[in-house]
C-alpha positions as CSV (number, residue, x, y, z in Angstrom):
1,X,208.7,68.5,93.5
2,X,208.7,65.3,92.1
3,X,206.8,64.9,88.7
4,X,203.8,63.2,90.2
5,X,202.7,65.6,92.2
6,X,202.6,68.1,89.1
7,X,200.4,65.5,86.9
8,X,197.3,67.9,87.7
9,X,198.7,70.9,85.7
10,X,197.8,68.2,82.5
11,X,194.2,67.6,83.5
12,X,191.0,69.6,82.4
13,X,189.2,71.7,85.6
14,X,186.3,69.2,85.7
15,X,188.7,66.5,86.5
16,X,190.5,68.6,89.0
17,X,187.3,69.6,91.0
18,X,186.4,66.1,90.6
19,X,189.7,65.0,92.4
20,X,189.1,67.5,94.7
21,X,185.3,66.5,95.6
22,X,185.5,64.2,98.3
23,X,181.3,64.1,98.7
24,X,181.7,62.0,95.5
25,X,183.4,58.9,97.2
26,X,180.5,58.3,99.6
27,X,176.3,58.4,99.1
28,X,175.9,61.5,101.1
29,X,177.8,63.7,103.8
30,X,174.8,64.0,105.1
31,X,175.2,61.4,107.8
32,X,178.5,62.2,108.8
33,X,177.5,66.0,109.5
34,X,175.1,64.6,111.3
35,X,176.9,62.3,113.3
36,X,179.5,64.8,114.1
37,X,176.4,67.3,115.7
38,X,175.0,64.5,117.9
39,X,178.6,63.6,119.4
40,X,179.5,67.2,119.5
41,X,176.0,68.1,121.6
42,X,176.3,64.6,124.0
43,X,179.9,66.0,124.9
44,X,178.7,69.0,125.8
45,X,175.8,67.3,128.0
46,X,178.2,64.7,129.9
47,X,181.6,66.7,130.1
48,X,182.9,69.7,131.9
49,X,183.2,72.3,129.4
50,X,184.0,76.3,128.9
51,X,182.0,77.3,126.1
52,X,182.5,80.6,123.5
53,X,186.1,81.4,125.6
54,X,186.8,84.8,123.2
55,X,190.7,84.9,122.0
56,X,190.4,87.4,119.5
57,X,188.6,90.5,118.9
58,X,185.7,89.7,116.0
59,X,182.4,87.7,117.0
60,X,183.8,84.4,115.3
61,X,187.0,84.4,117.1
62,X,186.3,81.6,119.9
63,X,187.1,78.3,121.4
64,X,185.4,75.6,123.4
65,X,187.9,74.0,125.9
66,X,187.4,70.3,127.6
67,X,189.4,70.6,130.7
68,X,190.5,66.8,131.8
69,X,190.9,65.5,135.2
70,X,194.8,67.1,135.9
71,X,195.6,70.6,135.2
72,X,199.3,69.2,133.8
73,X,197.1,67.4,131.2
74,X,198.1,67.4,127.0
75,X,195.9,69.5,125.3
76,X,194.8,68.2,121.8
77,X,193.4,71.1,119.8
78,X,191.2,70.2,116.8
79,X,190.8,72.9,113.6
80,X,187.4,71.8,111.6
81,X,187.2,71.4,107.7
82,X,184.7,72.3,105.6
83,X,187.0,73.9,102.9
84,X,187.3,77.0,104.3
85,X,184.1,77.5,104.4
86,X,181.9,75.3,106.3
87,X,181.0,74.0,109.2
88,X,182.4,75.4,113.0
89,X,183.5,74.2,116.4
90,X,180.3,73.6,117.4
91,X,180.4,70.3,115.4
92,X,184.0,70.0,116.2
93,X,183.4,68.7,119.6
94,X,183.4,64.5,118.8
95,X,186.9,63.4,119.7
96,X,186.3,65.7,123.3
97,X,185.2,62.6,125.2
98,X,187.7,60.2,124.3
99,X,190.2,62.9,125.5
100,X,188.7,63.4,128.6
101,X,188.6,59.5,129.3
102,X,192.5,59.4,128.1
103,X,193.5,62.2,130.1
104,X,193.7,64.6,127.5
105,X,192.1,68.3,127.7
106,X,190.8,68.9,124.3
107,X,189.3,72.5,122.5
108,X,187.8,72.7,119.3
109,X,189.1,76.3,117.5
110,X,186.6,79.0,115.7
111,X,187.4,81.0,112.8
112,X,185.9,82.9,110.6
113,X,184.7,81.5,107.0
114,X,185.1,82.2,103.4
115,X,183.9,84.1,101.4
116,X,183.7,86.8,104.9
117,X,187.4,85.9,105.6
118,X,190.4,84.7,103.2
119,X,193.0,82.1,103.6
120,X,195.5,84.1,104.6
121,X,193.3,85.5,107.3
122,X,192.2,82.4,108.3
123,X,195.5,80.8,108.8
124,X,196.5,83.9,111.4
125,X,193.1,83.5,113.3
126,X,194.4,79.9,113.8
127,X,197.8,80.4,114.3
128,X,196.4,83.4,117.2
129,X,194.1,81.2,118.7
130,X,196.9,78.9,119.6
131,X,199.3,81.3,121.2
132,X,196.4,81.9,122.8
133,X,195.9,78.6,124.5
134,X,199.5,78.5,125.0
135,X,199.9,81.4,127.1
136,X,196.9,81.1,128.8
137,X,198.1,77.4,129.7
138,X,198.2,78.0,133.8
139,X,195.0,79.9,133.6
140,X,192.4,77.0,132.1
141,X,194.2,74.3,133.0
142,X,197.0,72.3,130.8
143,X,200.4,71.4,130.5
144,X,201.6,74.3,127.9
145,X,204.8,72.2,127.1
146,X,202.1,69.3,125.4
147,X,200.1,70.9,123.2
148,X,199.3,69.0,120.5
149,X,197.4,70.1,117.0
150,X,194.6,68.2,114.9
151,X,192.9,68.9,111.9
152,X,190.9,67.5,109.3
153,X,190.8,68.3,105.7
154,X,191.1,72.1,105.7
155,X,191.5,71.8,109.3
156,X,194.8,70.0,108.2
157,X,196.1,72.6,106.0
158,X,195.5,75.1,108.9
159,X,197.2,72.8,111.5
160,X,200.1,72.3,108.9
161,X,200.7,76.0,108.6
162,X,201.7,75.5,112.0
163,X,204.5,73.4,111.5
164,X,205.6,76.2,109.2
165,X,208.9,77.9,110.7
166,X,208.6,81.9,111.5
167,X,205.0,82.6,112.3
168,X,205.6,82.2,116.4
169,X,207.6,85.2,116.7
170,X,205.0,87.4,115.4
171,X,202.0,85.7,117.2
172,X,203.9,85.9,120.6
173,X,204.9,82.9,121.3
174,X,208.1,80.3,121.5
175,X,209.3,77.9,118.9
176,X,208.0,75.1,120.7
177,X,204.9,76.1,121.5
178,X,203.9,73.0,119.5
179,X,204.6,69.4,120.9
180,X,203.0,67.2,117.8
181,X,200.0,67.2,115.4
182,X,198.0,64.9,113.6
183,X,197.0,65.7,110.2
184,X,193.5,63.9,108.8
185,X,192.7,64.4,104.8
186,X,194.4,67.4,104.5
187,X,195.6,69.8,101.3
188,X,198.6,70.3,102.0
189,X,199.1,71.9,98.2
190,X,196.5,74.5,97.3
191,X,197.5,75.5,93.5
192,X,195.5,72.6,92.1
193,X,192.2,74.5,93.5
194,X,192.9,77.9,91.6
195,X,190.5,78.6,88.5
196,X,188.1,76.0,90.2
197,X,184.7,76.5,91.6
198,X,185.9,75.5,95.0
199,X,188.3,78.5,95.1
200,X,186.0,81.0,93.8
201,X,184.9,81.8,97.2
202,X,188.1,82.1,98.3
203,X,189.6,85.0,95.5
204,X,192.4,82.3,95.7
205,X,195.1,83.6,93.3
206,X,198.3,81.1,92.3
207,X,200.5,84.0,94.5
208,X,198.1,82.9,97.3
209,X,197.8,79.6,97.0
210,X,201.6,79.0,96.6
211,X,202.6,81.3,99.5
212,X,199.9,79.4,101.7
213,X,200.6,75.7,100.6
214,X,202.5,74.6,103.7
215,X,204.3,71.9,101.3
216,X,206.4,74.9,99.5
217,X,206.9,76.9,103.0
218,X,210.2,76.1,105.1
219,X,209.6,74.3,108.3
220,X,210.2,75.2,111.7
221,X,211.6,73.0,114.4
222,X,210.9,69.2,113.5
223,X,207.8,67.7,115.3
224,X,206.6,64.3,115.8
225,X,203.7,64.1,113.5
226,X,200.6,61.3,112.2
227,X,200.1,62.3,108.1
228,X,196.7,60.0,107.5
229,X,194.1,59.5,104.9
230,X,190.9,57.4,104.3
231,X,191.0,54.0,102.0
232,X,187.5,55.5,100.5
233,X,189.2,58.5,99.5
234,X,190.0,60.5,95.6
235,X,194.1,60.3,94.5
236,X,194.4,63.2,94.6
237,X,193.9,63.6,98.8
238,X,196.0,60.3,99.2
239,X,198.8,61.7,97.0
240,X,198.6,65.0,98.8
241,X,199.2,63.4,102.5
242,X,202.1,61.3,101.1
243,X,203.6,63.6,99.4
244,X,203.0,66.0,102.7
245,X,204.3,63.6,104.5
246,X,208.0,63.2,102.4
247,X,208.3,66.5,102.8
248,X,208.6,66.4,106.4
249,X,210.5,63.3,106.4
250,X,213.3,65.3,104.5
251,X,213.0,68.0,107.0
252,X,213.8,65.7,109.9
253,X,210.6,65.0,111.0
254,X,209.2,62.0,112.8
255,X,206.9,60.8,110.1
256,X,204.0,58.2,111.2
257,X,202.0,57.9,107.4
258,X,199.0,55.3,107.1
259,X,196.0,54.5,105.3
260,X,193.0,54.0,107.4
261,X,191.0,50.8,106.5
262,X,187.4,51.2,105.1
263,X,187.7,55.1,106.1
264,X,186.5,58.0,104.3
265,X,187.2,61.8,104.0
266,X,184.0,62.7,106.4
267,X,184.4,59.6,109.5
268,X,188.1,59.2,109.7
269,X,188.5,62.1,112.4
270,X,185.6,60.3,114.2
271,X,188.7,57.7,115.2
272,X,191.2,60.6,116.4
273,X,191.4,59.7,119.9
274,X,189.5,56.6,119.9
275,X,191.8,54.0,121.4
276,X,189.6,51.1,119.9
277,X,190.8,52.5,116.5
278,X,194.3,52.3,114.8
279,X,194.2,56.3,114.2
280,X,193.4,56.5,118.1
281,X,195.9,54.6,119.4
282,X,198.4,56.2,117.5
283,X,197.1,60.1,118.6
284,X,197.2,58.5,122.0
285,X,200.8,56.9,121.2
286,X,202.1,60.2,120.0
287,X,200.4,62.4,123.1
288,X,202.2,59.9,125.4
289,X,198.5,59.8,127.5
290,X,197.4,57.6,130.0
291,X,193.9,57.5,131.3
292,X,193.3,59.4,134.7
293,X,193.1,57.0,137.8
């Protein structure tokens, strides 16, 4: 690894969690939570939806799918943040409507949180809930060949471990079950959390955190892929996705790696598949959409 990204090892814990708190670059989450409910609910009011579709065994283990207009149509999956431990698809539903008007399906993944479930666990409840969706492609109603990941913060660790190489075998599916994926604010690196207070719910040990930081993990087949991160966010989440981001580069990855003007942490997913947004234009750019006639 190059010596920057190993400048943490150096700092006290307080400075890490601070690094590591991304509440502390704006007044309050508060609103943003907030805004993500009311979009989430108005999507559910205005737009064709299957709600609670079950792809696993345990309570927690759904989906919400947003079929669009053609049954050929991408599907954009999005994995929520929260750190593991927050927040679930039901206020995971905001970029569903700018899908829909794109020609996009869209669904909004479940799993189960910390302390209830580890990381480990977590990352196989994703990685099942998408072979999931992908063999049930011809049964709801999209293209299985353009599925396309999303995730936010957590959410982009999750969808990262995705890009790792040997996981499809054992979750039933083929190599390129995945066409893309576009990666918001994500920790791509978990050691720096160990012996922190955000790990503590996690039991995250350095064995775990290293075998489950998809920046140490060999990569699979080489995937076009977004890597972006808000202006108003902490240096450490900024060196994270660019660091992320060489990684993949390296691998043979097609890299697209931005900044996104006045952005924070909490509103830049709020842009994902907006096309009035630089962050939505390229998601739309990378799906290859067009709006349904």
């Amino acid at each position: 690894m190059n010596p920057k990204d190993q400048a943490w090892r150096n700092w006290p814990v307080v400075r890490i969690e601070r690094e590591y708190s991304p509440s502390r670059c704006v007044p309050s989450a508060g609103p943003f939570l907030a805004e993500y409910e009311i979009r989430s609910r108005k999507a559910e009011q205005l737009l064709a939806c299957q709600k609670d579709l079950r792809w696993g065994d345990r309570l927690d283990e759904t989906l919400d799918f947003f079929p669009a207009a053609s049954r050929d149509a991408p599907l954009l999956v999005f994995i929520h943040g929260g750190y593991w431990q927050e927040l679930s698809k039901n206020e995971s539903l905001f970029a569903a409507a700018d899908c829909i008007a794109n020609g996009i399906a869209f669904a909004a993944i479940n799993y189960t949180l910390a302390p209830l479930a580890r990381v480990e666990t977590i990352v196989d409840q994703c990685r099942r809930a998408v072979a999931w969706l992908h063999r049930r492609a011809g049964v709801i109603g999209f293209d299985s060949g353009r599925l396309y990941l999303s995730g936010s913060s957590a959410g982009g660790h999750l969808a990262a471990m995705m890009l790792a190489k040997g996981w499809q075998h054992t979750a039933g599916v083929s190599d390129d079950a995945i066409a893309g994926a576009v990666l918001l604010s994500g920790i791509y690196d978990l050691e720096p959390l160990v012996g922190t207070n955000i790990a503590a719910p996690l039991h995250l040990t350095t064995a775990d955190a290293v075998g489950l930081s998809p920046i140490r993990l060999p990569l699979g087949r080489p995937l076009p892929t977004i890597i972006a991160w808000g202006e108003n966010e902490t240096s450490e989440f900024k060196r994270q996705s660019g660091s992320y981001a060489s990684r993949l580069e390296s691998a043979g990855f097609s890299v697209s790696a931005f900044e996104v003007a006045g952005a924070n942490h909490f509103d830049i997913v709020l842009d994902l598949a907006d096309p009035a947004t630089a962050l939505g234009r390229a998601t739309l750019e990378l799906i290859g959409a067009s709006a349904p006639k």
